[in-house]
N, C-alpha and C positions, 0 to 999 in steps of 0.2 A: 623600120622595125615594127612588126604587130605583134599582136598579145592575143598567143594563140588560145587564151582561156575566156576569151571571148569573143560575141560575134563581130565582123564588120559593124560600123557605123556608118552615118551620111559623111560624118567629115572622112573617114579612109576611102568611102566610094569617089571622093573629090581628089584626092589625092592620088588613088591610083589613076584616074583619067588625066589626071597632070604628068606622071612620072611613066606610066607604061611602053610609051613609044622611045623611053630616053634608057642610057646602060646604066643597069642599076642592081645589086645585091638587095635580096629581100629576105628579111633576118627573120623568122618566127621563133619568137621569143618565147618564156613560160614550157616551154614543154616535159618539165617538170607536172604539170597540172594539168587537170582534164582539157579535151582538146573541144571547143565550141567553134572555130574561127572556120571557115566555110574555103579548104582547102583549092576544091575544084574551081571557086573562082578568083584564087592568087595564081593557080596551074594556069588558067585561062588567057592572064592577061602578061603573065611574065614567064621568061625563058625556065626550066626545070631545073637547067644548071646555075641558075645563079640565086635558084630560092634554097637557103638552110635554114637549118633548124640548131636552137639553142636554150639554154637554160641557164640564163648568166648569174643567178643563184648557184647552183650546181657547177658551172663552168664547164659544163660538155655542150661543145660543139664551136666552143671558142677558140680551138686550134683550125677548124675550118672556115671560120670567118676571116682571121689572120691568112692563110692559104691561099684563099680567094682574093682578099685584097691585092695581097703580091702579086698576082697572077695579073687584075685587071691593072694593076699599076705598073708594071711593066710590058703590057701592051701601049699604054696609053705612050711613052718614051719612044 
């Protein structure tokens, strides 16, 4: 999950060169709030369909985190 009201850091630059090559949902969180989080290089490193967007304040986009989970968890069976 990032926090799309702000920029990457060194620690999320670590993280994604840990996690990019593995199947993984990448949540951008906040989007409630101005967007600073530097979209084109989350596009970059991970698949289009498995990055959404959410506001778990607001609770929009919570029904497609739910959606997606089922989907990769019944692959994985």
């Amino acid at each position: 999950m990032l926090d799309s009201s702000r920029p990457l850091d060194d620690e999320d630059f670590e993280i994604i060169e840990l996690i990019k090559s593995k199947k993984v949902i990448v949540v951008i969180n906040k989007i409630d709030l101005p967007m600073k989080l530097d979209l084109d290089i989350i596009k970059s490193n991970f698949s289009e369909e498995n990055i959404l967007f959410a506001s778990i304040n607001t609770e929009k986009g919570i029904e497609d985190i739910k959606q997606k989970l089922k989907i990769l968890y019944s692959q994985e069976r």
